[in-house]
N, C-alpha and C positions, 0 to 999 in steps of 0.2 A: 438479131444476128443469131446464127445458130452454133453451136458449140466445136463446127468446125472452124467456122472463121475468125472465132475469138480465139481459137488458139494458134491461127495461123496469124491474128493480128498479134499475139502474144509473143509471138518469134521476131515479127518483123520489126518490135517497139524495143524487141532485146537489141538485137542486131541496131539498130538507131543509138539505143545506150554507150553498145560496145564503138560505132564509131566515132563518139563526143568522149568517149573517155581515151581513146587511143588520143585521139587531138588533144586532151587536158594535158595527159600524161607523154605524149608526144618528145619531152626532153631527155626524160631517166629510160623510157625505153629506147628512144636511140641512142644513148650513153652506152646503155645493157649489151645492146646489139653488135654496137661499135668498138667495143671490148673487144669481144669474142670475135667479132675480126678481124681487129689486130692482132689478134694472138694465134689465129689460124696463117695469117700473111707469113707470121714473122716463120713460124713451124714449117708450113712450103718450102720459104725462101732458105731455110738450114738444110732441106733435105734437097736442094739442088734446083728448083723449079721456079721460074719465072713468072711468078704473076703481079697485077700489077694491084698498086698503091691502093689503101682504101679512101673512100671519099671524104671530105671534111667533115667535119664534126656539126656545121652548120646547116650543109648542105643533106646530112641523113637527117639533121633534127626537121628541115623543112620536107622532106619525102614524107614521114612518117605523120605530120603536121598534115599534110595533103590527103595523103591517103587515109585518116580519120575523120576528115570533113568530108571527102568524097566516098567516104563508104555513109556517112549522118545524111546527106543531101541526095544520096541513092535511096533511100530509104524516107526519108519522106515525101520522094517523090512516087515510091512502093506504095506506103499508107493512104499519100492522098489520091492514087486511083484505084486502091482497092475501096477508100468508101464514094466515091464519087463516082 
């Protein structure tokens, strides 16, 4: 392999890391996330504007859960046809 591809293999093995660790941690970030917008709804809703409800608490954990494994399973389907 030449010293392009190892470092383009070297991105794609991060990017694979980073979506197993979004899916480990998949709970506290959407806790994080789900904070911050609650508290942006509630700040709208004082200043007069209508938006609506944010999603459950269960229901971001399971997005976030999703979207972790399908960024891990995008990527090793990357890796395995860059060596094959």
């Amino acid at each position: 392999m030449s010293a392009a591809s190892m470092q383009l293999m070297s991105v794609e093995i991060t990017r694979l890391f980073l979506g197993l660790i979004i899916a480990l941690f998949h709970k506290p970030i959407a806790d994080y996330i789900l904070e911050h917008e609650r508290s942006l709804v509630i700040m709208f809703r004082q200043r007069g504007l209508a938006v609506p409800a944010t999603p459950s608490t269960e229901t971001v954990r399971t997005v976030y859960f999703f979207i972790g494994i399908f960024v891990a399973l995008f990527e090793i389907g990357r890796i395995w046809i860059t060596v094959h």
